[in-house]
N, C-alpha and C positions, 0 to 999 in steps of 0.2 A: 652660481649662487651656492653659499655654502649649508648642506643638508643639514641643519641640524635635527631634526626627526629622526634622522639615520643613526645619529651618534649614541644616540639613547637605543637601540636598538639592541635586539642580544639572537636576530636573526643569524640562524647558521651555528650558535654556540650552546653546547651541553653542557648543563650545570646539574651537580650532586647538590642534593638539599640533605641534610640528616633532619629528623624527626617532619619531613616536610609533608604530611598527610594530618597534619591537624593544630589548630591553634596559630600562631604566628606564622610559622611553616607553611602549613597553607595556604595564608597569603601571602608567603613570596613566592609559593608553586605560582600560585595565580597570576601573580604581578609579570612573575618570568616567562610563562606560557603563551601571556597576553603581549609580550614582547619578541614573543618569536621563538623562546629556545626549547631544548629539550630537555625536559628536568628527569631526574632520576635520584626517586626518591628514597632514603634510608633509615630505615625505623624498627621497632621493634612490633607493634602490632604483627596480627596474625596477619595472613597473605590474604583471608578473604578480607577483612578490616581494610588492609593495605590498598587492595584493587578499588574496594566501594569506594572508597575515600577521593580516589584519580577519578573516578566514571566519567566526573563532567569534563574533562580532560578529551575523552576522544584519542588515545593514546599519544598524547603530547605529553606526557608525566608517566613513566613505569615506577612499578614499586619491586623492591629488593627489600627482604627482610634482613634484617643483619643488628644485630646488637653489638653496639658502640663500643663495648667494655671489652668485648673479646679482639684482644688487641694481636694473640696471635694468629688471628685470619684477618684481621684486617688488608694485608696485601691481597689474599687471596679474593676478597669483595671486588677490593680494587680493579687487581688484573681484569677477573670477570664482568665487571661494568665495561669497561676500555674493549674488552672483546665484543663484546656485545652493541655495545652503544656509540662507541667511537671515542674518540679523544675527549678531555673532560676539559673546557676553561675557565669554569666557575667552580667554586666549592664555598656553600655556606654550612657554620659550623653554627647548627640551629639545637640538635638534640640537648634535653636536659632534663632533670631532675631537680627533688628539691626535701627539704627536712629541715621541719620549725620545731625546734626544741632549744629550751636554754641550755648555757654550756654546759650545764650539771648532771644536765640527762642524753645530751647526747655523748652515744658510744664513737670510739674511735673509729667502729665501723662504719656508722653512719655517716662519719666526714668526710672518709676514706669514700663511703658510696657516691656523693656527690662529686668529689673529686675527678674521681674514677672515669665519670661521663664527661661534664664538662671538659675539664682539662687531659687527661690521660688519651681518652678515647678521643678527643679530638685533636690530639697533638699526635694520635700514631696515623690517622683518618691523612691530616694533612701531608704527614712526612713521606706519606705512599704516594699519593699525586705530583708531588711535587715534580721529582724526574721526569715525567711526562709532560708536565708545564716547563720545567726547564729546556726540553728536546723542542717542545712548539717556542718558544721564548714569549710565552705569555698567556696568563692565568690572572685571576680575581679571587682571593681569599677572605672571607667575612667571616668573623665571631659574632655571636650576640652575647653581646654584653649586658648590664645594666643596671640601674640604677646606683645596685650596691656596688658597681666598680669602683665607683665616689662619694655616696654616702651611707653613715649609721644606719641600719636596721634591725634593730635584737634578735635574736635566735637563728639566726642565719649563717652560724659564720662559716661551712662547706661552702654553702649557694654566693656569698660575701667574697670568701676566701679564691674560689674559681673564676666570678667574673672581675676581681682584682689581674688574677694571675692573668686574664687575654689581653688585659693593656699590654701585660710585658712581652705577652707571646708578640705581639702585635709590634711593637718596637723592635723587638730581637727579628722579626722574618722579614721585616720590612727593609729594613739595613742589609739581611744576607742575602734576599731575592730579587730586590730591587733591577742590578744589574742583569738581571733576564729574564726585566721583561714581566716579572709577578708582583702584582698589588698587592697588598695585607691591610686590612681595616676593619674598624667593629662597628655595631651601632647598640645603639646604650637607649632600651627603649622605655617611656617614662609608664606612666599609670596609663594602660589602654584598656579598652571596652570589651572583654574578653570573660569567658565564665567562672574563672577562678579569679577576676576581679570582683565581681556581682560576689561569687561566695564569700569571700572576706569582708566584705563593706556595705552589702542589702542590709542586711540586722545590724550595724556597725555606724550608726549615725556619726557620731564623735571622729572614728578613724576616719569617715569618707570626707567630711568638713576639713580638716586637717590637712588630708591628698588636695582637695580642691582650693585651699586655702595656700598653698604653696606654688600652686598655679599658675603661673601670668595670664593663660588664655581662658582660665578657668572652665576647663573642661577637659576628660581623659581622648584618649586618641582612637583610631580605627586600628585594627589590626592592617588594614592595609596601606597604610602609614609607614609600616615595616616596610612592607610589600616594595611600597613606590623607591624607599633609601635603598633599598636592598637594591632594584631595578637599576639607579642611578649609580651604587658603586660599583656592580657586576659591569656595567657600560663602558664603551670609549670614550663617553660623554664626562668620565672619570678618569679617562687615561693619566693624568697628573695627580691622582690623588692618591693617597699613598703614608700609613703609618697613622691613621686620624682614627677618632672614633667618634664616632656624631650621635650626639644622643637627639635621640626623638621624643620628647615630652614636653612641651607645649610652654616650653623656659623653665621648667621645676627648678632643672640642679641649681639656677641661679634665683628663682622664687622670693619673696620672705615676705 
């Protein structure tokens, strides 16, 4: 009889999470912990911040501090996880950042800053794994994308402009990795029930009618909503899947 319980499984396999000690990140440490694997987490928090974060973990999640943007130690993280941890076949590219300013007031550094994490940092994060997945002939690569990868939101255009750019990363690695063996996929996640939702929309009557209004399920999502897509594309239970980006938010992109 054919297991499928097994296929969803991520028993036996160590995945990097960047920013995975809080917010989103956290539930897909959780999702993947709860699935079997060994997460090893990447973030910039301090190391005691980093640790408290894992505690309930039971060391199934270690934390490595490493800021995303320092692109010339990047390999050096790298090597050192793989030394330490073992072979890596997951990587979600979770870290991010973020700067709401109209285009007038925002500096070029500020775009550049966003940039920087999203895309920079995680396109040198990947390009270091890669040969290591290439040698196993098989890896699972996830961006989080979202919303604004597909639609208008004002003052955004850094945060706009990077979860655009992961479609294309996501097409461009998906065509050149395919053949050995490594998945590339994003997930585009919609209006979820998280603290910097609550901050923008508790006093915000008007904005929060509008998000719920575009809805079909009429209601925002769980962070571990991430968790479970993240689960399902790091899996074998996705072996075929490859170059998609699935958004999660409860029909919005298509809403009206």
């Amino acid at each position: 009889m054919f297991d499928t319980l097994k296929q969803f499984s991520l028993e036996g396999k160590t995945a990097v999470i960047t920013g995975g000690s809080t917010g989103l990140g956290l539930a897909i440490t959780r999702c993947f912990v709860g699935a079997g694997a060994k997460v090893v987490v990447l973030s910039y928090e301090s190391e005691e911040q980093g640790h408290a974060a894992l505690a309930e973990f039971g060391g199934k999640a270690v934390y490595y501090r490493f800021d995303i943007t320092d692109t010339a130690h990047t390999q050096q993280i790298v090597d050192k996880v793989i030394a330490e941890q073992g072979p890596v076949s997951i990587l979600v590219n979770n870290a991010g950042n973020h700067c709401k300013k109209p285009i007038e007031e925002m500096t070029v550094a500020d775009y550049e800053s966003v940039l920087n994490v999203h895309l920079v940092g995680a396109f040198a994060l990947t390009k270091a794994l890669v040969p290591q997945m290439k040698a196993n002939k098989a890896g699972s690569i996830i961006f989080m994308a979202s919303m604004t990868s597909y639609i208008g939101q004002p003052y955004v255009a850094g945060y706009s402009t990077a979860k655009a750019g992961y479609l294309g990363l996501v097409h461009t690695l998906c065509t050149e990795l395919g053949a050995d063996g490594i998945r590339v996929n994003a997930i585009a996640p919609g209006w979820i029930d998280t603290p910097m939702f609550h901050k923008a929309t508790d006093n915000d009557a008007p904005r929060l009618n509008k998000i719920l209004g575009r809805i079909p399920m009429k209601g925002v999502g769980d962070p571990m909503d991430i968790g479970m897509t993240a689960t399902y594309l790091a899996s074998d239970a996705a072996r075929y899947v490859s170059g998609v980006c699935v958004p999660v938010d409860g029909g919005a992109l298509i809403g009206f």
